[in-house]
OpenMM code with the backbone's topology and positions (N, CA, C; nanometers):
from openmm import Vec3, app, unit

residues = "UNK UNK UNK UNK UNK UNK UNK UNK UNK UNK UNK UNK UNK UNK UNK UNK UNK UNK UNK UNK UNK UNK UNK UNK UNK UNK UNK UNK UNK UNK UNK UNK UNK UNK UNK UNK UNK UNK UNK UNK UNK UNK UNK UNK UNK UNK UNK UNK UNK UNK UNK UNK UNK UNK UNK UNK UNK UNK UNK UNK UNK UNK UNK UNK UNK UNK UNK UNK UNK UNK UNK UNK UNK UNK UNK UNK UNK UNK UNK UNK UNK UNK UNK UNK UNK UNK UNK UNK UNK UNK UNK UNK UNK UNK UNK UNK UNK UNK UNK UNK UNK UNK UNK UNK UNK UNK UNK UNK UNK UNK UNK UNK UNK UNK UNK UNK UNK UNK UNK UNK UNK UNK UNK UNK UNK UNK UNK UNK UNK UNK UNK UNK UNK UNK UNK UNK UNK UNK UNK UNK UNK UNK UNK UNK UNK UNK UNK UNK UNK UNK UNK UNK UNK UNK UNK UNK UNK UNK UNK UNK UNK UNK UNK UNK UNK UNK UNK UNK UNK UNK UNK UNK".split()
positions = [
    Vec3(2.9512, -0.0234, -2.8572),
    Vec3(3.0029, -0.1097, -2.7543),
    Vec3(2.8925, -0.1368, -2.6536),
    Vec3(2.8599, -0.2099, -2.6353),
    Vec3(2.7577, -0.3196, -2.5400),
    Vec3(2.8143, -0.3304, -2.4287),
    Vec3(2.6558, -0.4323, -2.3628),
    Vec3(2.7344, -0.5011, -2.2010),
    Vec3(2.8198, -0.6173, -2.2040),
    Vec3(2.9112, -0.6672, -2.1865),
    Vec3(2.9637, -0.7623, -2.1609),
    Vec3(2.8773, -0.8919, -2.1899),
    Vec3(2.9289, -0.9718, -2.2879),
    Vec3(2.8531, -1.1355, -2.2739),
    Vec3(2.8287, -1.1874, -2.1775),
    Vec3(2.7043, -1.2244, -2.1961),
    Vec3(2.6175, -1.3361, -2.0630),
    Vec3(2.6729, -1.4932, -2.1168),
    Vec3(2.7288, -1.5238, -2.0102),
    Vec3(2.7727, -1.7004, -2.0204),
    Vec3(2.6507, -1.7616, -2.0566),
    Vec3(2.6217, -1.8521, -2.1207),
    Vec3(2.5120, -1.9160, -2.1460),
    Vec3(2.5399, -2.0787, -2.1677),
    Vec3(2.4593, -2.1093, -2.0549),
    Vec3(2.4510, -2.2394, -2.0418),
    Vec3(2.3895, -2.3353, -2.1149),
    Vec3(2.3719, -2.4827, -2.0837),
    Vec3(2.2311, -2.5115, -2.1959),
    Vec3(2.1358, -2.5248, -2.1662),
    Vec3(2.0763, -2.4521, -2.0540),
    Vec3(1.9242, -2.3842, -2.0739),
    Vec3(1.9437, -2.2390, -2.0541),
    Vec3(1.9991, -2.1648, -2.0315),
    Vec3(1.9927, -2.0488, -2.0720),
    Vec3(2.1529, -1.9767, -1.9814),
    Vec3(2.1010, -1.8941, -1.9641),
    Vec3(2.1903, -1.7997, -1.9042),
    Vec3(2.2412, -1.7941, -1.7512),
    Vec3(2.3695, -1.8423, -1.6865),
    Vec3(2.3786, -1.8718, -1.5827),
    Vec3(2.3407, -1.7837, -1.4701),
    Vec3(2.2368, -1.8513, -1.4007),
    Vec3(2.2119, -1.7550, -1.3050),
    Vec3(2.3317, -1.7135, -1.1787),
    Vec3(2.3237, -1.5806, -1.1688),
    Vec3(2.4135, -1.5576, -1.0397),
    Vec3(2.4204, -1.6642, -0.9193),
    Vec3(2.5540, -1.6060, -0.8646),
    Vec3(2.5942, -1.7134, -0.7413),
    Vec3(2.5233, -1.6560, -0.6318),
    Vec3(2.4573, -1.7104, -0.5491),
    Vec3(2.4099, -1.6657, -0.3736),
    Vec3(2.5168, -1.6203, -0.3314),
    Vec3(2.4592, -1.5057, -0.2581),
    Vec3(2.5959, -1.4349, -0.1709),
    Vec3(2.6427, -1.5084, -0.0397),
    Vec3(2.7490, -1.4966, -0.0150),
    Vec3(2.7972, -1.6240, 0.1070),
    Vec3(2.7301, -1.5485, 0.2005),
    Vec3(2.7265, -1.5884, 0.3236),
    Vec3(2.6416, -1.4685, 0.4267),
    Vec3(2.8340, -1.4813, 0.4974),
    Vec3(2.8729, -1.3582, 0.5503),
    Vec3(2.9804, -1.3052, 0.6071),
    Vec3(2.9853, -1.3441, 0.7087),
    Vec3(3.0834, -1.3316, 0.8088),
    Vec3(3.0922, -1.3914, 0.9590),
    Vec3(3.1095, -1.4993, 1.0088),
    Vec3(3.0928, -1.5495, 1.1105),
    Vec3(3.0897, -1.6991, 1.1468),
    Vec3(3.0133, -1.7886, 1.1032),
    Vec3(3.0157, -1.9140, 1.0935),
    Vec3(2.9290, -1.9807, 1.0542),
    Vec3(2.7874, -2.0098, 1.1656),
    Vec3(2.7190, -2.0014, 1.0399),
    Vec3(2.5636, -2.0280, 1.1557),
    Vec3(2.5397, -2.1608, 1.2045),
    Vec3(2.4716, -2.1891, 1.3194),
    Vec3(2.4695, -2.3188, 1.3739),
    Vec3(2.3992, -2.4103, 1.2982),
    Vec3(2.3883, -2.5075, 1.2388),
    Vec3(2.2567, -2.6546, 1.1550),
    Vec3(2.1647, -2.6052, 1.2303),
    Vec3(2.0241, -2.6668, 1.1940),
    Vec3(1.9483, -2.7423, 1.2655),
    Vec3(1.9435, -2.7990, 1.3808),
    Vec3(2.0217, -2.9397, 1.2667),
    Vec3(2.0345, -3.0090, 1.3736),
    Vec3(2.1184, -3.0482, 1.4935),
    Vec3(2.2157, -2.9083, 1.5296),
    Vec3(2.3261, -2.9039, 1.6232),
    Vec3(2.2445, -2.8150, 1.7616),
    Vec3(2.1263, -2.6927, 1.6796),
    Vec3(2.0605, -2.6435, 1.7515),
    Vec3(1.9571, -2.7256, 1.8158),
    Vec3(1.8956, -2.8070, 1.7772),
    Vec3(1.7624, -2.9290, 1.7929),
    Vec3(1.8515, -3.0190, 1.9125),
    Vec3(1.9377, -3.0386, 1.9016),
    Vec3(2.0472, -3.1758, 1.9991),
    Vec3(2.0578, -3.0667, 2.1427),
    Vec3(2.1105, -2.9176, 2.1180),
    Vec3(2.1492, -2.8576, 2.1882),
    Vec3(1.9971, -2.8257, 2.3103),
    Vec3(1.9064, -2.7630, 2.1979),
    Vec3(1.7432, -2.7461, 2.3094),
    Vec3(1.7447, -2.8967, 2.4020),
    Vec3(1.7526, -3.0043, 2.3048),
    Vec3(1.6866, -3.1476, 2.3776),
    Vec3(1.8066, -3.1464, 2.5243),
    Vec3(1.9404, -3.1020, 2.4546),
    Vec3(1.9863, -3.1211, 2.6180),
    Vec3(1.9471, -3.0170, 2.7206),
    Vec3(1.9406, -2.9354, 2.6637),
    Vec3(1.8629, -2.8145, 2.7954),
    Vec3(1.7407, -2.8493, 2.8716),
    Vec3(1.6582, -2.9245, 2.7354),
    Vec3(1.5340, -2.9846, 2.7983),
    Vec3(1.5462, -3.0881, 2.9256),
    Vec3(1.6564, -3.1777, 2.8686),
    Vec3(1.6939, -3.2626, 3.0150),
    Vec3(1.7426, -3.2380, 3.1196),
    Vec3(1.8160, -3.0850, 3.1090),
    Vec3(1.8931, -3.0272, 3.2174),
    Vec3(1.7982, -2.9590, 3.3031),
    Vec3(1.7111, -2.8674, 3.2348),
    Vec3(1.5800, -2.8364, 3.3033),
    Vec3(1.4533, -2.9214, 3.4054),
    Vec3(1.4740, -3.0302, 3.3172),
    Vec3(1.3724, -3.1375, 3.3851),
    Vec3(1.4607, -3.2083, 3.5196),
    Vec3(1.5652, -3.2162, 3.5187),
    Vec3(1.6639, -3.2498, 3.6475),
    Vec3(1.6503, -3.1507, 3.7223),
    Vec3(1.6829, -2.9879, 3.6951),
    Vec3(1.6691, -2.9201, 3.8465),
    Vec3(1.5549, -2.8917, 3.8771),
    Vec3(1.4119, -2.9123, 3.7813),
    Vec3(1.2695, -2.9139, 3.7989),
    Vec3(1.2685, -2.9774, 3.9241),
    Vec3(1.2510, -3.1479, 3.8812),
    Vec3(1.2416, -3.2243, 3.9945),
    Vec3(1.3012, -3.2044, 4.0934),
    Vec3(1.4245, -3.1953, 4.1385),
    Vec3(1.4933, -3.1694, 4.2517),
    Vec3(1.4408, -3.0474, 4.3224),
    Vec3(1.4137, -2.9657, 4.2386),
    Vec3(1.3615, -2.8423, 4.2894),
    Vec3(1.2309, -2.9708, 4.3700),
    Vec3(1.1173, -2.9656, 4.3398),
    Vec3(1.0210, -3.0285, 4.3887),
    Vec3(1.0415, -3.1143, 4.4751),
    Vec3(1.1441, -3.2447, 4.4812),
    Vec3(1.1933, -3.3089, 4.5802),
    Vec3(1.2127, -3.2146, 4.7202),
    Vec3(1.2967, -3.1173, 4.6745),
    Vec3(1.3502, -3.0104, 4.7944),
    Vec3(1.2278, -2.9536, 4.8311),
    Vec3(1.1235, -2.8848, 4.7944),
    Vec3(1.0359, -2.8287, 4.8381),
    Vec3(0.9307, -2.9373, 4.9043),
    Vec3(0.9680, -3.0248, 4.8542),
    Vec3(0.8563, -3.1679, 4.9338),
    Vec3(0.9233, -3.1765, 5.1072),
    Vec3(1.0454, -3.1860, 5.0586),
    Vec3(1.1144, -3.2284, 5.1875),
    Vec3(1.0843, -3.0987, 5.2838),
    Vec3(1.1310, -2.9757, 5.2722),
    Vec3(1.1139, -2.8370, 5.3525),
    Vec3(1.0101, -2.8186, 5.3739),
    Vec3(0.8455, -2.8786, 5.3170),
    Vec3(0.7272, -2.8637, 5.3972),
    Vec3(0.6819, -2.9853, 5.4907),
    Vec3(0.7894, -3.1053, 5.4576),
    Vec3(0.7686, -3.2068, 5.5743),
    Vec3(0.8546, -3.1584, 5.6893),
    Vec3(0.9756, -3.0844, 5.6949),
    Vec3(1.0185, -3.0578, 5.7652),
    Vec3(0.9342, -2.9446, 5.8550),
    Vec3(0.8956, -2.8562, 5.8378),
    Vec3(0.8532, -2.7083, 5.8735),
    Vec3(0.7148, -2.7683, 5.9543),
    Vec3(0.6316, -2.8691, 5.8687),
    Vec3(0.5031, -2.8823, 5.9301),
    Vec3(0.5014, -3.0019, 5.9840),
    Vec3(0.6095, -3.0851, 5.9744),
    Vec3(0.5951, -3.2759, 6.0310),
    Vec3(0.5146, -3.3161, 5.9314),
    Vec3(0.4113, -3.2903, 5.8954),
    Vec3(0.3215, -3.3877, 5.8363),
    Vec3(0.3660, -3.4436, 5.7206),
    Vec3(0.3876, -3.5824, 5.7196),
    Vec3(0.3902, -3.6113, 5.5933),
    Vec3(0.2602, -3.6364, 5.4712),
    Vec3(0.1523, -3.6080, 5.4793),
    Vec3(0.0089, -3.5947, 5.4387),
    Vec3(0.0360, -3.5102, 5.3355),
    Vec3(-0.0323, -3.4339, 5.2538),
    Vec3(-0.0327, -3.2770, 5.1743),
    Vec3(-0.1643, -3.2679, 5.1856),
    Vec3(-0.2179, -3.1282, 5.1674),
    Vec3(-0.3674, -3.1195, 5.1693),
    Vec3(-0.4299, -3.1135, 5.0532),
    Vec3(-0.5461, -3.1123, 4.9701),
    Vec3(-0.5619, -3.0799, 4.8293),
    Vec3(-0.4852, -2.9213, 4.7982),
    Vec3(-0.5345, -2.8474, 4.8812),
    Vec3(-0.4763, -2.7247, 4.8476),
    Vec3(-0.2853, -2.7367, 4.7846),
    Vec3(-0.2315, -2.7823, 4.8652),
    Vec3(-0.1088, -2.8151, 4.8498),
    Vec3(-0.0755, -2.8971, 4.6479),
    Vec3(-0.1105, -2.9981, 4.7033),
    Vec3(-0.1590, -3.0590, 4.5644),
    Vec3(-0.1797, -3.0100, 4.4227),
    Vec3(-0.2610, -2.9276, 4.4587),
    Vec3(-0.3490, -2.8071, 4.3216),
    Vec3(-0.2096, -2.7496, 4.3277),
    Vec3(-0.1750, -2.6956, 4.3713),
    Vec3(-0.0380, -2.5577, 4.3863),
    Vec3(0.0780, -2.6234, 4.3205),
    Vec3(0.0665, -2.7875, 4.3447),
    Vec3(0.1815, -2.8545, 4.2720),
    Vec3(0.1629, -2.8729, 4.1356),
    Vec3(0.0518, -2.9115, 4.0846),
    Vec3(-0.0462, -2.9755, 4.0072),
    Vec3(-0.0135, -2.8394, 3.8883),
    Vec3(-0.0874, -2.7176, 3.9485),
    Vec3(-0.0988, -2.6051, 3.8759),
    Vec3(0.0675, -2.5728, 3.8271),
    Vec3(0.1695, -2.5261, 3.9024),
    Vec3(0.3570, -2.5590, 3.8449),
    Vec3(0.3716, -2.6528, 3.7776),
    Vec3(0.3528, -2.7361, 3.7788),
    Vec3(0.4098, -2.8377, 3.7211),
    Vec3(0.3423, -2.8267, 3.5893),
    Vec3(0.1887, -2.8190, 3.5519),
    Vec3(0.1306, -2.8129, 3.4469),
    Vec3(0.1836, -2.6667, 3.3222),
    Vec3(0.1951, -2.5839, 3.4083),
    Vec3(0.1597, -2.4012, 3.3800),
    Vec3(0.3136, -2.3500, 3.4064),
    Vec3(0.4109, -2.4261, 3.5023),
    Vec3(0.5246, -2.3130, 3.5241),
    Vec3(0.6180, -2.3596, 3.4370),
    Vec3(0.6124, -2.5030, 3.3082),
    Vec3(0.7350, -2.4769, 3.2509),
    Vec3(0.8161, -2.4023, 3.1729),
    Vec3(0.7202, -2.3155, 3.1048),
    Vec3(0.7569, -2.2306, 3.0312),
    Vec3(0.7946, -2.0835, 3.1176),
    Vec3(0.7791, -2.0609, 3.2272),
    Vec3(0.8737, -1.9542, 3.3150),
    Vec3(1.0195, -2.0429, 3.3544),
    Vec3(0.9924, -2.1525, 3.3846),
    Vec3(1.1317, -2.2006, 3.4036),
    Vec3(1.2005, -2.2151, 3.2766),
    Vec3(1.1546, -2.2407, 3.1249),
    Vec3(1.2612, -2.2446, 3.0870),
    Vec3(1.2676, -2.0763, 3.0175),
    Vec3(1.1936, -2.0223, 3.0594),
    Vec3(1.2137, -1.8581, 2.9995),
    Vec3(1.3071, -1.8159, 3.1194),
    Vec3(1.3175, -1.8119, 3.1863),
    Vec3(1.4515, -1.8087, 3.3103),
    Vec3(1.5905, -1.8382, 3.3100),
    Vec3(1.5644, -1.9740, 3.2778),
    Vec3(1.6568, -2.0632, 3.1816),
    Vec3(1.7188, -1.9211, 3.0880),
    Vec3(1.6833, -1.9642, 2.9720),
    Vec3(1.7157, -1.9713, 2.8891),
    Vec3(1.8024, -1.8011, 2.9140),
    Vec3(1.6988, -1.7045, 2.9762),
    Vec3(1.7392, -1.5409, 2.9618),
    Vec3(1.8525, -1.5369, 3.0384),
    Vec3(1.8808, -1.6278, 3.1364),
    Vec3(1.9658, -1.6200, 3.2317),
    Vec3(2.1095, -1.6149, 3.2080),
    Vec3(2.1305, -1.7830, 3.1135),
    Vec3(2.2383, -1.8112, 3.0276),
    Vec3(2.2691, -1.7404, 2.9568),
    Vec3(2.1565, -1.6917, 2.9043),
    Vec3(2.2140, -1.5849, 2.7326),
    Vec3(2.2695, -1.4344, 2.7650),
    Vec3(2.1839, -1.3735, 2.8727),
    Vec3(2.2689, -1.2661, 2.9446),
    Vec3(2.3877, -1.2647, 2.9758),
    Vec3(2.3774, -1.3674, 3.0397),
    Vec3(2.5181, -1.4083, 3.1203),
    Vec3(2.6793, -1.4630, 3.0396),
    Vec3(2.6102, -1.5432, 2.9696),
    Vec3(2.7235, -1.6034, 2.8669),
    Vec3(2.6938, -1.6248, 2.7476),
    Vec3(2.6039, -1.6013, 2.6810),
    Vec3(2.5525, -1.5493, 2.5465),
    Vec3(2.5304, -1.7059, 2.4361),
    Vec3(2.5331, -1.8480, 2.5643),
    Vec3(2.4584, -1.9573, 2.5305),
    Vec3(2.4348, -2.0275, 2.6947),
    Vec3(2.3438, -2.1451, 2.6643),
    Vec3(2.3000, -2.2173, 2.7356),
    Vec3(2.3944, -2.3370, 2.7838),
    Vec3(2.3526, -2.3936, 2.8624),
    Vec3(2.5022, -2.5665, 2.8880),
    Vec3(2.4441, -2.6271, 2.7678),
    Vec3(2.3323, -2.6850, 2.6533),
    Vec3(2.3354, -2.7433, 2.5925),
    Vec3(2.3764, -2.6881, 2.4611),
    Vec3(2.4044, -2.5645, 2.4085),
    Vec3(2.4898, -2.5117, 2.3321),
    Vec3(2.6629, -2.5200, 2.3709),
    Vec3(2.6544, -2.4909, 2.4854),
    Vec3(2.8114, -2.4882, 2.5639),
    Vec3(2.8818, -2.5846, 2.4703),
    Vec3(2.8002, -2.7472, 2.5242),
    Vec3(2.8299, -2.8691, 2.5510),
    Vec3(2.8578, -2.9205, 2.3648),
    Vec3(2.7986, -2.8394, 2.2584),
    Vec3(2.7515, -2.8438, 2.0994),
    Vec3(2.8379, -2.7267, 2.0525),
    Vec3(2.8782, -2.6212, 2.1038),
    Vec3(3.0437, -2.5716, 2.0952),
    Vec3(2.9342, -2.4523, 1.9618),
    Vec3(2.8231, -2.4326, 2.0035),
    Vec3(2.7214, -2.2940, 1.9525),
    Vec3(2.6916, -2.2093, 2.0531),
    Vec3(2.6841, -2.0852, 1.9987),
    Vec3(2.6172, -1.9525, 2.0976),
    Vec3(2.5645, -1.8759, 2.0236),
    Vec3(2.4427, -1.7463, 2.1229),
    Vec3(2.3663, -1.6646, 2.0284),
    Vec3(2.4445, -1.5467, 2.0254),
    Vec3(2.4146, -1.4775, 1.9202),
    Vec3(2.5216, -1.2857, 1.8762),
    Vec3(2.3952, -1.2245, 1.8573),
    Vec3(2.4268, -1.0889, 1.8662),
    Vec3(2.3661, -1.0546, 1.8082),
    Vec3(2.3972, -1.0299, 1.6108),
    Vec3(2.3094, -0.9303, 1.5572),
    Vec3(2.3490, -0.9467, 1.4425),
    Vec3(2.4754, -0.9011, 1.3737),
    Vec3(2.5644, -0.8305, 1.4745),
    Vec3(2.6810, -0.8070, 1.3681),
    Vec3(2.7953, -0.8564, 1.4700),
    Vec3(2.7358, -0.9882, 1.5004),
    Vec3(2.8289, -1.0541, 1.5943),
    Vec3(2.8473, -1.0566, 1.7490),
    Vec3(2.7831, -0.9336, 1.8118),
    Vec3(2.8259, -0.9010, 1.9643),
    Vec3(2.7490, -0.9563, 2.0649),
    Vec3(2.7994, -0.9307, 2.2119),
    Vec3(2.7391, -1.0354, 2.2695),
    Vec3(2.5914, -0.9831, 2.3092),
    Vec3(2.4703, -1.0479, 2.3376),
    Vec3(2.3406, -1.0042, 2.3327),
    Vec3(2.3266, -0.8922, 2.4405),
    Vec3(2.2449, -0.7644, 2.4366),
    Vec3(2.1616, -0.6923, 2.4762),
    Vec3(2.0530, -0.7499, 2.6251),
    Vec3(2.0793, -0.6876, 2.7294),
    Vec3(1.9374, -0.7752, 2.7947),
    Vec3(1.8286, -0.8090, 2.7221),
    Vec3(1.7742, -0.6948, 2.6357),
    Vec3(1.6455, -0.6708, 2.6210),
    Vec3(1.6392, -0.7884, 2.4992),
    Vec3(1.7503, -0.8037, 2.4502),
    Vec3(1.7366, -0.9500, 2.3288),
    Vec3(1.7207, -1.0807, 2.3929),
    Vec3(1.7776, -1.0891, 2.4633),
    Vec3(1.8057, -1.2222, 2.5973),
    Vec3(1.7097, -1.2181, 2.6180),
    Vec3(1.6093, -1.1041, 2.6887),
    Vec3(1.5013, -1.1160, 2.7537),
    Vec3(1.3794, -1.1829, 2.6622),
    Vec3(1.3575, -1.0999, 2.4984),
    Vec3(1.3269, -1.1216, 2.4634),
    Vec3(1.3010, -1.2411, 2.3462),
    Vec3(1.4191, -1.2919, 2.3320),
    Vec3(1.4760, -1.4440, 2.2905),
    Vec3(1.4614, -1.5340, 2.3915),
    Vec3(1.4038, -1.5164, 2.5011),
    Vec3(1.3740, -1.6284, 2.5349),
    Vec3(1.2537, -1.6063, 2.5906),
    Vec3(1.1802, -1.5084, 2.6043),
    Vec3(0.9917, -1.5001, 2.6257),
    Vec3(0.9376, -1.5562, 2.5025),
    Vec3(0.9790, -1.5177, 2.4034),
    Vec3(0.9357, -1.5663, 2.2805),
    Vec3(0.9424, -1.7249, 2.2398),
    Vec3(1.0178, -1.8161, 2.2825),
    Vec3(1.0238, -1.9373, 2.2918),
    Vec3(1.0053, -2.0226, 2.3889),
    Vec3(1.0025, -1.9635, 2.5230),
    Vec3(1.0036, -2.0440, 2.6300),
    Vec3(0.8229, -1.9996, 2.6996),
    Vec3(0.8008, -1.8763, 2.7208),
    Vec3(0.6604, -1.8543, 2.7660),
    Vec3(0.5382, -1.9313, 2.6420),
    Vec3(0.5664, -1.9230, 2.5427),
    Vec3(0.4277, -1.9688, 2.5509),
    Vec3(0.3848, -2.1180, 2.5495),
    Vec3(0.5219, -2.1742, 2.6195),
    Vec3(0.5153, -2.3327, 2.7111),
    Vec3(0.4206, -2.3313, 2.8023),
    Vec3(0.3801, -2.2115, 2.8432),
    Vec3(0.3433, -2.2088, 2.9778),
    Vec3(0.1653, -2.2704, 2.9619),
    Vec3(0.1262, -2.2925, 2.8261),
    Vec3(0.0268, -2.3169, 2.7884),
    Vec3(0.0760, -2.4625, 2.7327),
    Vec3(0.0092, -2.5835, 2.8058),
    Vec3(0.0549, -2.7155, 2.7921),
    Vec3(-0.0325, -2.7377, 2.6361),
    Vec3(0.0907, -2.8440, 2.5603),
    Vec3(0.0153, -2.8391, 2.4143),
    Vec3(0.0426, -2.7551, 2.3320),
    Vec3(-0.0653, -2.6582, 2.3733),
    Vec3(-0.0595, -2.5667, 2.2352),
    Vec3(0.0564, -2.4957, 2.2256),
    Vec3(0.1189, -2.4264, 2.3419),
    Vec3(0.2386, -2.3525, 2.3586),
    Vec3(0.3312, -2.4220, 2.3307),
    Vec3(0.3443, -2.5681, 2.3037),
    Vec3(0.4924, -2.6154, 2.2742),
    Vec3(0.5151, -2.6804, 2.0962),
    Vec3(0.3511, -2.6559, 2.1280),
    Vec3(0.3105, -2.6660, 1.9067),
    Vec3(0.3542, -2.5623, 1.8609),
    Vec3(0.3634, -2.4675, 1.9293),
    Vec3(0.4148, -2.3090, 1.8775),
    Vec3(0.5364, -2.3192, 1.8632),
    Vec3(0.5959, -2.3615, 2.0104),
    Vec3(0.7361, -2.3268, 1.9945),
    Vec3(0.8178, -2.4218, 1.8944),
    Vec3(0.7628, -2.5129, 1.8810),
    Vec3(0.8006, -2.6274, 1.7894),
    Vec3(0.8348, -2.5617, 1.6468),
    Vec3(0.6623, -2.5147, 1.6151),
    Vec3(0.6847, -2.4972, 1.4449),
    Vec3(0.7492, -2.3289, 1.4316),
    Vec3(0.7505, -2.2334, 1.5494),
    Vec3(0.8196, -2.1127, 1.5122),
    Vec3(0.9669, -2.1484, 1.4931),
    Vec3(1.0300, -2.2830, 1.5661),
    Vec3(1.2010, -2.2752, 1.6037),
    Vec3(1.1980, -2.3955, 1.4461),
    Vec3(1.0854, -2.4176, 1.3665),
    Vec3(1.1583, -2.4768, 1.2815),
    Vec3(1.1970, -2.4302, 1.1212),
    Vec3(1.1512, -2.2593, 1.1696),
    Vec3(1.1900, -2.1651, 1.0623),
    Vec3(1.3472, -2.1116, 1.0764),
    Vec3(1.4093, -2.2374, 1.1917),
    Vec3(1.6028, -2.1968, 1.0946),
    Vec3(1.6417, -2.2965, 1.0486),
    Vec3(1.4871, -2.3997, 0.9712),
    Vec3(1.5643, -2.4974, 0.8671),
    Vec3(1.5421, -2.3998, 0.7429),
    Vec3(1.5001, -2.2701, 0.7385),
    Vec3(1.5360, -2.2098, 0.6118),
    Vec3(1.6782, -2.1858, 0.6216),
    Vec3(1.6900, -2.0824, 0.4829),
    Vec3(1.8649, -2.0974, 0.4247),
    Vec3(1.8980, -2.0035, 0.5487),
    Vec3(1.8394, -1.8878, 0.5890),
    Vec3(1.9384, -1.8234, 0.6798),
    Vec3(1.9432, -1.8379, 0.8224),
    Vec3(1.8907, -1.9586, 0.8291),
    Vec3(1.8949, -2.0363, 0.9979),
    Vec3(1.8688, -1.9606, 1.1457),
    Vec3(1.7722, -1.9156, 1.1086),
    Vec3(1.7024, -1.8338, 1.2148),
    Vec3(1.5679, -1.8801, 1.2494),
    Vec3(1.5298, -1.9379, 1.3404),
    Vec3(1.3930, -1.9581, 1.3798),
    Vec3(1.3064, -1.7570, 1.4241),
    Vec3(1.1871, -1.8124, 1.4799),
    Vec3(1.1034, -1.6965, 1.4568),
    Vec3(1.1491, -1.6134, 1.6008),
    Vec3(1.2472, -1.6602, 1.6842),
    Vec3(1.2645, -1.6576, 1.8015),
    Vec3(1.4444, -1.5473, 1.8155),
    Vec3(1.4502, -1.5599, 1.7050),
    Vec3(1.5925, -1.5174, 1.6312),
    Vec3(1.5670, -1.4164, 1.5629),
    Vec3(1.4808, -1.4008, 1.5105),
    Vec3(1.4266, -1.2921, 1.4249),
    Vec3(1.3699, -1.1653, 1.4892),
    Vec3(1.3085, -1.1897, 1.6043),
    Vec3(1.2313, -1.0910, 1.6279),
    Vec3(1.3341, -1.0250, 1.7905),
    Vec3(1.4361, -1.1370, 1.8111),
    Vec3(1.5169, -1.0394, 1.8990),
    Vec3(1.6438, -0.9784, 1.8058),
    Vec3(1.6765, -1.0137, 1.6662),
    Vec3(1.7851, -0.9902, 1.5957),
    Vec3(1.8848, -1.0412, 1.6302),
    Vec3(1.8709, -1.1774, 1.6659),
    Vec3(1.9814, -1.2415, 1.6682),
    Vec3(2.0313, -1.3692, 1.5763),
    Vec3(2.1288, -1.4169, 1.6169),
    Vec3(2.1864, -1.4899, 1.5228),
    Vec3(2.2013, -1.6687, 1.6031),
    Vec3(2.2333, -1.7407, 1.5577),
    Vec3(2.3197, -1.8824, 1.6697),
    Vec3(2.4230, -1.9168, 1.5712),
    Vec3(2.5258, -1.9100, 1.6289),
    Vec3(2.6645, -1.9199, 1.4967),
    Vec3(2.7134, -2.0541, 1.6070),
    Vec3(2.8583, -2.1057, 1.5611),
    Vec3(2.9360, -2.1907, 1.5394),
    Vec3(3.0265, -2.1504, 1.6392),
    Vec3(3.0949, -2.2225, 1.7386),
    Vec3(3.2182, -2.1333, 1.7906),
    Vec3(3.3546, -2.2007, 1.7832),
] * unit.nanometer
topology = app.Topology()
chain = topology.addChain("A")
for resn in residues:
    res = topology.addResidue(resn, chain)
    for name in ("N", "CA", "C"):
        topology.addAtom(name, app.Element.getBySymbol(name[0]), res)
């Protein structure tokens, strides 16, 4: 008595089925890609305003409406160098707090950790240094973050940013 017959197809022998992955469903691509671009716009709104407000509170404090170079450089240098603390702020803030961002909120996705629960500081913290700091380097830092977040168009939909805090972005 033998193993059991192998089904055989007509090229050979049917290969096994992929295992379903368990749990909720994981977020697309492209639900996660829609969700960053709105954060990106939500960020760039309280950016500016932020800056508006700080324009206005040093005309107020000093009268002058002038700026000096010094002033300038200090703007020049944030604006170039601080986006990637703002959106690493961003991003750790939300995920601590409510375990997605308003542009996930708004796309009805959030991050877990891996056996579902809600994130860890130290994952938050680190799920979003990992994608948002190395913005802070104009260019090259957002070539990074680009091609690391486009490793959850593999099958198990995790960018490199997901991986290394152990987390997940499911469906809600």
């Amino acid at each position: 008595m033998g193993p059991p017959p192998v089904p055989v197809g007509a090229w050979g022998p049917t290969p096994p089925a992929r295992p379903v992955p368990s749990g909720p469903e994981r977020a697309s691509f492209g639900r996660r890609l829609s969700a960053r671009l709105i954060d990106y716009v939500l960020v760039v709104f309280a950016a500016t305003a932020f800056f508006v407000f700080m324009a206005l509170v040093i005309l107020l404090i000093t009268g002058d409406d002038e700026s000096s170079d010094a002033q300038g450089e200090v703007w020049a240098w944030l604006f170039l160098f601080g986006w990637g603390v703002l959106l690493f702020f961003y991003d750790w803030l939300y995920l601590v707090t409510w375990g997605r961002t308003l542009g996930k909120m708004m796309l009805g996705i959030k991050v877990v950790r891996m056996d579902g629960g809600r994130l860890t500081q130290g994952q938050a913290m680190g799920r979003a240094a990992v994608f948002g700091l190395p913005q802070c380097l104009p260019c090259v830092g957002h070539v990074f973050s680009g091609i690391e977040s486009m490793a959850a168009l593999g099958e198990d939909r995790r960018a490199l940013h997901d991986r290394m805090s152990g987390t997940l972005v499911v469906r809600t």
